[in-house]
C-alpha positions as CSV (number, residue, x, y, z in Angstrom):
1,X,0.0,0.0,0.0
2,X,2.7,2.2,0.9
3,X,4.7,1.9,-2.1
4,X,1.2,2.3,-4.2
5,X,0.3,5.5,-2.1
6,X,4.1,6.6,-3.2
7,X,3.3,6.1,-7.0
8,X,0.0,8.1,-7.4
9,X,1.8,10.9,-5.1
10,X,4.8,11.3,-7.3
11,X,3.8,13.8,-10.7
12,X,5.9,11.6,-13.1
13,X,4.8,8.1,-11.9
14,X,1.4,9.6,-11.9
15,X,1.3,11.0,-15.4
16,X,2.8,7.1,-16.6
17,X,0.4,6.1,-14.9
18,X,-2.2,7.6,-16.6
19,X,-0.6,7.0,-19.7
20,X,-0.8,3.2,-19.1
21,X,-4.3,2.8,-17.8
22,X,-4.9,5.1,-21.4
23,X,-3.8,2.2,-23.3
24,X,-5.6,0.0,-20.5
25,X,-8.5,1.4,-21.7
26,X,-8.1,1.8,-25.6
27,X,-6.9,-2.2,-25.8
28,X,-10.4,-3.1,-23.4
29,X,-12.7,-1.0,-25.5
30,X,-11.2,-2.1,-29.0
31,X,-14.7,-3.8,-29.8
32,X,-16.5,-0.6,-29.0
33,X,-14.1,1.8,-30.2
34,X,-13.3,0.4,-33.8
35,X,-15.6,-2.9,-34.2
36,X,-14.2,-5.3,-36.2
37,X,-14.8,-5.6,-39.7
38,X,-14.5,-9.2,-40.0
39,X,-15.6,-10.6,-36.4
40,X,-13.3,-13.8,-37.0
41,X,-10.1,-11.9,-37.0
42,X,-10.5,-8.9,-35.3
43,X,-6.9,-8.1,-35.5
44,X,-7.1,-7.5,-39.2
45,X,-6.8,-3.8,-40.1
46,X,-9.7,-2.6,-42.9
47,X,-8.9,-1.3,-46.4
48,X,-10.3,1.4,-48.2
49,X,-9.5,0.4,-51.7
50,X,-6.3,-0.8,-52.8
51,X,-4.2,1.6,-54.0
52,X,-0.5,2.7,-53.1
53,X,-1.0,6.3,-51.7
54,X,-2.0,7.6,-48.4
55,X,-5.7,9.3,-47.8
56,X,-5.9,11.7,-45.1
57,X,-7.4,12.0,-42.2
58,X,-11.5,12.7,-42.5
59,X,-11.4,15.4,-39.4
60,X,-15.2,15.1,-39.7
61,X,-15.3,11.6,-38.6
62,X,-14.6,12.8,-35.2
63,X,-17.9,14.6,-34.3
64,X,-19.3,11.6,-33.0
65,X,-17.3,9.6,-30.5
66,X,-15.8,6.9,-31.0
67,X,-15.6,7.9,-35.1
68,X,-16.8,5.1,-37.5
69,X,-13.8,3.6,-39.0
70,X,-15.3,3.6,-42.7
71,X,-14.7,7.5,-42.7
72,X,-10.9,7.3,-42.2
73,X,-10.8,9.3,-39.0
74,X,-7.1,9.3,-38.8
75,X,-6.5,8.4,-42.0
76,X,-4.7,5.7,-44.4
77,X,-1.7,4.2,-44.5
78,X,0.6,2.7,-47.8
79,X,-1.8,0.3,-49.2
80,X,-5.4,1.9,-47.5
81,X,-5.1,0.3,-44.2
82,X,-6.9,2.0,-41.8
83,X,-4.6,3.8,-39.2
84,X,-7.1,4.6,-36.8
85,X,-8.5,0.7,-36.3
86,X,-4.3,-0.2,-36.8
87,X,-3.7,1.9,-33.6
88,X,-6.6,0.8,-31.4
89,X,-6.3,-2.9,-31.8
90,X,-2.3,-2.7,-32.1
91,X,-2.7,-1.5,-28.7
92,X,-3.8,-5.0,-28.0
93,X,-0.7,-6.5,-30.0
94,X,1.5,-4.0,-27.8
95,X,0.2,-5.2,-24.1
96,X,0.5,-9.0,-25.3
97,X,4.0,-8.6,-26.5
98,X,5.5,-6.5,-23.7
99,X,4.2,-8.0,-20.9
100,X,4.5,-11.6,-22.4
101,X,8.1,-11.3,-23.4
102,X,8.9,-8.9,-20.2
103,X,6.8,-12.0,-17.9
104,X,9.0,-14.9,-19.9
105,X,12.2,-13.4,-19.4
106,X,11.5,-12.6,-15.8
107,X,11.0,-16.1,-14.4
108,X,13.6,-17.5,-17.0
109,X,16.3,-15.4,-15.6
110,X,14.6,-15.6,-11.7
111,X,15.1,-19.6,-11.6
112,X,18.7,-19.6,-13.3
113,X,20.2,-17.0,-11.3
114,X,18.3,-18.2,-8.1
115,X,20.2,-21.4,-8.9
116,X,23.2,-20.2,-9.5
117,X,23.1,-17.2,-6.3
118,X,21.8,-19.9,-3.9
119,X,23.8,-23.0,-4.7
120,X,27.1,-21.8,-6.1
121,X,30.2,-23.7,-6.9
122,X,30.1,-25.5,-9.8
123,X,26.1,-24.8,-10.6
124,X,26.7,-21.3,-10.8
125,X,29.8,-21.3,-12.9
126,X,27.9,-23.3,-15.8
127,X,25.1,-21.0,-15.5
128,X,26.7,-18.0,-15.3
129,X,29.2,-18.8,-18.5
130,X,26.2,-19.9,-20.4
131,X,24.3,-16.6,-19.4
132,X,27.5,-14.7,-20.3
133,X,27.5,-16.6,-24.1
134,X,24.0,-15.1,-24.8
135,X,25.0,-11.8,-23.1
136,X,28.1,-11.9,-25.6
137,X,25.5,-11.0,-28.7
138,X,24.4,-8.0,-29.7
139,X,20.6,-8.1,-28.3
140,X,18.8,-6.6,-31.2
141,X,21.1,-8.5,-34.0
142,X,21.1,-11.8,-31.9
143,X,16.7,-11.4,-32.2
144,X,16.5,-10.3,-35.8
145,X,18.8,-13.9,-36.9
146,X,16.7,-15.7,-34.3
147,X,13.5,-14.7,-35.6
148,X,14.9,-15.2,-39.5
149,X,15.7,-18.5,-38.5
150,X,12.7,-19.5,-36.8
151,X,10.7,-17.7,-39.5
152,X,7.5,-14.6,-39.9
153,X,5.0,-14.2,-36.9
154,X,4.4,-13.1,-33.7
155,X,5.2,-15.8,-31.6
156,X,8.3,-16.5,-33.5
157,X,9.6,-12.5,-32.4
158,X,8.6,-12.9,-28.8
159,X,10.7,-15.9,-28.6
160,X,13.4,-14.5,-30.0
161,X,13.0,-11.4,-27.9
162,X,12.8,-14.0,-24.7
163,X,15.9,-16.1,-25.7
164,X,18.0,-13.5,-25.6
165,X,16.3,-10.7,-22.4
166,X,16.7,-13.1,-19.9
167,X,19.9,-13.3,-19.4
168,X,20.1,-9.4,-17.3
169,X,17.3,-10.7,-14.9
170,X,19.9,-13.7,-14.0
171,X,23.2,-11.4,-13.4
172,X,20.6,-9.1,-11.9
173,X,19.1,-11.8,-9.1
174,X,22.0,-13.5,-8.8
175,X,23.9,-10.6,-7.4
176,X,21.6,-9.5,-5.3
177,X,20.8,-13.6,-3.6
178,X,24.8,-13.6,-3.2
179,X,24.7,-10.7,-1.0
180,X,21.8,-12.1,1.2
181,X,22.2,-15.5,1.3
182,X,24.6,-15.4,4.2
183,X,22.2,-13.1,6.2
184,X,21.0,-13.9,9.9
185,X,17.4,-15.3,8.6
186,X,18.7,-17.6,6.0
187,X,21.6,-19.2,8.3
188,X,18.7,-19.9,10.6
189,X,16.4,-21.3,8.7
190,X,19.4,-23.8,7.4
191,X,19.8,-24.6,10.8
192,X,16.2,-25.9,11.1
193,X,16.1,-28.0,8.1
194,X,14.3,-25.4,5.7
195,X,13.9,-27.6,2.7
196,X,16.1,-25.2,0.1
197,X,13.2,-24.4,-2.1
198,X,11.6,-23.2,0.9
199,X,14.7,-21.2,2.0
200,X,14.6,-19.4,-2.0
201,X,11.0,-18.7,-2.2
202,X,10.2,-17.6,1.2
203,X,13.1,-15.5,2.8
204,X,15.2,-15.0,-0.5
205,X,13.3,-13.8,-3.3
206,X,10.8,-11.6,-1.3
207,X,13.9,-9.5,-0.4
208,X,16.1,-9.9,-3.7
209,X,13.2,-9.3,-6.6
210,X,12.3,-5.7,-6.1
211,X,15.5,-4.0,-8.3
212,X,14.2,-6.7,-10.9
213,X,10.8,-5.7,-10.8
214,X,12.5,-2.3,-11.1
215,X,14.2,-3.2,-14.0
216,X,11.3,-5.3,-15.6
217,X,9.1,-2.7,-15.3
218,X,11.1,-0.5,-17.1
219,X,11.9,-3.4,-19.9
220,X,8.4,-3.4,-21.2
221,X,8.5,-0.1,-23.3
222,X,11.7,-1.5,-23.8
223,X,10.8,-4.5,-25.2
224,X,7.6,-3.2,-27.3
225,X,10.6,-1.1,-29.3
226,X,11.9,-3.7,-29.6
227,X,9.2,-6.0,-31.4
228,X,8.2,-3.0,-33.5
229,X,11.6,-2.8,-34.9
230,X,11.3,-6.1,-36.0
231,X,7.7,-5.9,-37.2
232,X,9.3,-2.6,-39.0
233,X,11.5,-4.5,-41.0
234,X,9.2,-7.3,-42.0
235,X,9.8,-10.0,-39.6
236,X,6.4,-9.6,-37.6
237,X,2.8,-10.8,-38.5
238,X,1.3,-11.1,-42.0
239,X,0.6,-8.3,-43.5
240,X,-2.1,-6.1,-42.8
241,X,-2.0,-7.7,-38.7
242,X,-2.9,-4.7,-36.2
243,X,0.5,-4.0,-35.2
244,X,2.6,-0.4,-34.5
245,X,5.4,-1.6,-36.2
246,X,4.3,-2.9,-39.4
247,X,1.9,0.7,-39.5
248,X,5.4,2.6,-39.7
249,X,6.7,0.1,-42.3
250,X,3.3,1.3,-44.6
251,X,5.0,4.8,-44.1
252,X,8.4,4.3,-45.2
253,X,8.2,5.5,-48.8
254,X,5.9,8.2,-47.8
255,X,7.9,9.8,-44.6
256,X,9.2,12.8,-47.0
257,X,6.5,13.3,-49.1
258,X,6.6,13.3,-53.2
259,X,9.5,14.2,-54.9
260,X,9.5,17.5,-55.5
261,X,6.5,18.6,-53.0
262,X,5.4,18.7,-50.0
263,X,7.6,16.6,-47.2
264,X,5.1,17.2,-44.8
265,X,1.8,15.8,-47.0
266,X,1.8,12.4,-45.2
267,X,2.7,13.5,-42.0
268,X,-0.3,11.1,-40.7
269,X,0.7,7.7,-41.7
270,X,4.1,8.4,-39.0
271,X,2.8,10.7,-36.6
272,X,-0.1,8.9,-35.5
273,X,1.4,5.1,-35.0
274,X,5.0,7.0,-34.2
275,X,2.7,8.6,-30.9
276,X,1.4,5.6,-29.8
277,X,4.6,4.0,-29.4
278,X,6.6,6.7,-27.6
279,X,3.5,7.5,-25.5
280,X,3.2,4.1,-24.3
281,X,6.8,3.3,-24.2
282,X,7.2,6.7,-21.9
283,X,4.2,6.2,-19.7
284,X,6.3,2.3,-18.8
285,X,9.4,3.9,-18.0
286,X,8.3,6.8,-15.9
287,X,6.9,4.3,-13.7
288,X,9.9,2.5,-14.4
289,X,12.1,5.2,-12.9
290,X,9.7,6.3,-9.9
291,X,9.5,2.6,-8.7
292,X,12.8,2.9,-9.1
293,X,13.6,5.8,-6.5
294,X,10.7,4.2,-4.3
295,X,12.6,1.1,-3.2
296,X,15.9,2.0,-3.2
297,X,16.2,4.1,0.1
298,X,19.3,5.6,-0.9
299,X,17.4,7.7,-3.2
300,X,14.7,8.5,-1.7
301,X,17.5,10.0,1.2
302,X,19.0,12.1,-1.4
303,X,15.6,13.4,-3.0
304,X,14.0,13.7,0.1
């Protein structure tokens, strides 16, 4: 409660907060805010037509709230995908991969450096060189070959994204279970026959996990880059899949105009997918950084 109390009293974990339970909101009233045009697949983004250039945004739609799709309210995209449906559903597609890969990579990297923190010796030297091998690639490289490999789709990028995230939460937990697994509590509960699992998930973890709730809290913007990247550059869902990324990659030949005229007379088909990213990504790492200062009480003795 206290730490909750701290969050809605700080301005910038308050404002990420809002940001969040925004999206919260869009991604649970997608049905009511941009029903599906084919009730089957409701992640499939409506065209208007099929031809290469952008239509902009029918400002008219927006007297009545929420606008009907059919009139465009934000827009088309390369192709005449709907931007305004793209965004509202893709803010499904966002939640699902950030928290899925974010939750994955948690509880990978929680039981293989709780393994190697606890037991040591031998265990935690395997571990810890095999954590270091997959800590050797370049993250975003390592993903895009991974998710080449394994081939197009969703599921394919978050696995990707999971094989190689993990291995930070395991440094990260490890440290901190080294540092506290000589403490008062623990020697005692060794000495009365605490089975070790026992020892790990009741007096360890509860005091080692917060700086990697920190961290994964802050990972999930990080991680929704991420995937967009790669949906960006044609590794994510088919096409025409309610996704941020792949509503960017309809805008690549169209980010600086015609040749010759206007640079700014597509401005729509970035701005508006381009916004929902950086809004949600911010609104995850400003509570992020003010969980941050809330559980580590050396910052809250500087700030305060």
């Amino acid at each position: 409660m206290k730490t909750a109390k701290r969050l809605v009293s700080n301005p910038l974990s308050l404002m990420g907060l809002v940001l969040v339970l925004l999206f919260v909101a869009i991604g649970a009233a997608a049905p009511w805010l941009a029903p599906p045009w084919q009730p089957a697949e409701p992640y499939r983004i409506p065209r208007h037509g099929f031809r290469a250039e952008p239509r902009p945004p029918n400002w008219g739609a927006w007297r009545t709230f929420p606008p009907e799709w059919r009139q465009r309210p934000l827009g088309t995209s390369e192709g005449q995908y709907d931007i305004y449906y793209g965004i509202v559903w893709g803010t499904r597609t966002a939640f699902r991969a950030g928290l899925v890969i974010t939750g994955f990579a948690v509880v990978i990297g929680l039981f293989i450096g709780s393994l190697a923190g606890y037991f040591g010796g031998w265990l935690d030297e395997g571990l810890m060189r095999v954590t270091e091998i997959f800590m050797a690639f370049p993250f975003l490289i390592a993903a895009i070959a991974l998710t080449a490999a394994l081939g197009r789709g969703i599921t394919n990028i978050m696995v990707a994204l999971i094989a190689f995230s993990w291995p930070g939460y395991a440094r990260l937990i490890r440290g901190d279970i080294l540092a506290l697994r000589e403490r008062d509590y623990v020697l005692a509960a060794r000495a009365l026959g605490a089975p070790h699992w026992r020892i790990i998930f009741r007096h360890i973890l509860p005091n080692a996990i917060f700086p990697t709730l920190v961290v994964a809290s802050m990972d999930i913007g990080s991680m929704v880059l991420s995937f967009s990247a790669l949906s960006f550059l044609g590794l994510g869902a088919e096409v025409g899949y309610a996704d941020w990324g792949q509503m960017i990659s309809f805008a690549r030949e169209w980010m600086l105009g015609t040749v010759g005229g206007n640079p700014l007379q597509y401005w729509y088909v970035v701005v508006f997918p381009g916004a929902a990213i950086l809004f949600f990504v911010l609104g995850w790492n400003l509570i992020g950084d003010a969980f941050r200062d809330i559980v580590d009480p050396r910052l809250r003795r500087v700030r305060g």
